[in-house]
N, C-alpha and C positions, 0 to 999 in steps of 0.2 A: 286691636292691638296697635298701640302707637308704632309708627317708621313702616309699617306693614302695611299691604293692599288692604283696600275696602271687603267686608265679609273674611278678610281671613283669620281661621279659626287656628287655636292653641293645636288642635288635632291634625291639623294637617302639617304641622311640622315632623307630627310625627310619621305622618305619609313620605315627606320628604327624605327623612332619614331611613327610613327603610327601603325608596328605591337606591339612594346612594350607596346603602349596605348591598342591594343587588346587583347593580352598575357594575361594583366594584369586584363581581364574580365571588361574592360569598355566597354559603351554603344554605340551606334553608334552616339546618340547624345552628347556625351559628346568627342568622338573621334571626328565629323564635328567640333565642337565650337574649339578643341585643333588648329587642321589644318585649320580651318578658310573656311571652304567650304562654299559657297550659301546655299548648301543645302544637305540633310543627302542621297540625290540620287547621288550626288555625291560620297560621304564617299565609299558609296555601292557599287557602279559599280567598283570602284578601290579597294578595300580593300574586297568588302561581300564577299570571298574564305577565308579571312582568321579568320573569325568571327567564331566560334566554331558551330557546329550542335546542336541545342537543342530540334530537334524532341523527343531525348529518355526524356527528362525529363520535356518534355511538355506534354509528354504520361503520365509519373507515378504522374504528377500534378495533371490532371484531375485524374488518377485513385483513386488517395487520398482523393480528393473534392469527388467525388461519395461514394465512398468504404465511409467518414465518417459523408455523408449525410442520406447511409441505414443505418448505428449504430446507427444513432441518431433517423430514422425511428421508428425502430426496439423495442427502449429502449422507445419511446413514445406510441405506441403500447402496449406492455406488462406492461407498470407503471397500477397499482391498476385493474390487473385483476386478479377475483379472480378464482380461480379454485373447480371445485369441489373435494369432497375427498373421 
């Protein structure tokens, strides 16, 4: 292709477009529908390396969800108890 590197192919732009869709913290559905796949197993199998890890912040999700289900515990617990003196 003219103005383009040596060997580069029409396909690989569309490589490019699809990591800039994932760069850009899209979904993998919303990344099939851009590239037109059948199906988001698709998407996956060519693309799921370049999709971000969100092990760590699927951890400190749930830990949030927990940690602010005992406050709430905790504070429902302790409302109108009274102590002695």
């Amino acid at each position: 292709m003219k103005g383009l590197p040596e060997g580069f192919r029409f396909h690989d732009l569309r490589h490019y477009f699809a990591s800039l869709l994932i760069a850009a913290g899209l979904d993998v559905k919303i990344v099939r529908t851009r590239l037109r796949h059948a199906s988001a197993v698709t998407t996956l199998n060519t693309y799921g390396h370049m999709f971000p890890d969100k092990d760590e912040s699927a951890r400190a999700a749930v830990a949030a969800a927990l940690a602010a289900r005992t406050d709430s515990a905790d504070s429902v617990r302790t409302q109108g108890v009274v102590t002695a003196p």
